[in-house]
N, C-alpha and C positions, 0 to 999 in steps of 0.2 A: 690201403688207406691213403686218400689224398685229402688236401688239407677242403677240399669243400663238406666231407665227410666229417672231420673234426670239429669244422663251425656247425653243422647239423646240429653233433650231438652235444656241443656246446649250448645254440640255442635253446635245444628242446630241455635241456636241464635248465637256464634262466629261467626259462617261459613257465615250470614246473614250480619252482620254488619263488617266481616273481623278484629275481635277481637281476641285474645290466652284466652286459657281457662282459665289464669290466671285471666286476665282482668275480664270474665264474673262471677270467683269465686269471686272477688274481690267485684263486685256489688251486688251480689244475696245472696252471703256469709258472705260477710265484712269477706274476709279469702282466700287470692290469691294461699293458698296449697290448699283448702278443697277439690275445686274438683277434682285435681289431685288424692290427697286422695284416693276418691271414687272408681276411677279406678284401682285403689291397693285393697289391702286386708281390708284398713281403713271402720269401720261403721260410724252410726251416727244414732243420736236422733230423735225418732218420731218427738220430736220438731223444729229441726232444718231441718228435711226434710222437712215438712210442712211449714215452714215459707219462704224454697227456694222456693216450688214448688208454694208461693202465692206470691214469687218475679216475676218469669216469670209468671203466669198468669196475673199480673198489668201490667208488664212491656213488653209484645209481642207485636211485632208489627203487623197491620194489614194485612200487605203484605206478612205475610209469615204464612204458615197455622199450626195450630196445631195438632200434631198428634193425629189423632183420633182414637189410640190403647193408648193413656195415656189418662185418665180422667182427667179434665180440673176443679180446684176450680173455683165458683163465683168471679168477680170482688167484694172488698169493696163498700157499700154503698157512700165509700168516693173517691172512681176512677170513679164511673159511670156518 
């Protein structure tokens, strides 16, 4: 996962539900700059990528497919 991977799938979920990237940093991030960030020169923590990239894997919706050039974590035992 690199972070041009996480704006991806950040966009495609704004652009899905007609949300600003701020909104969907807000939710995945609790941090309505972070993603902006990303798109800048800003890094970020194995840990904190990891815990976006298992916000949108809980939180996708059905209707709209995931990129099958990003590898997708398991849903929690506790979403299934």
């Amino acid at each position: 996962m690199d972070k041009q991977q996480l704006i991806r799938l950040a966009e495609s979920y704004a652009a899905h539900f007609g949300l600003t990237l701020s909104t969907v940093s807000t939710y995945a991030a609790n941090d309505g700059k972070w993603l902006s960030g990303l798109k800048g020169d800003t890094s970020c923590t194995l840990r904190k990528a990891s815990a976006v990239i298992g916000w949108f894997a809980q939180n996708w919706p059905a209707d709209l497919a995931w990129p099958t050039d990003i590898a997708r974590p398991p849903k929690s035992k506790d979403a299934a």
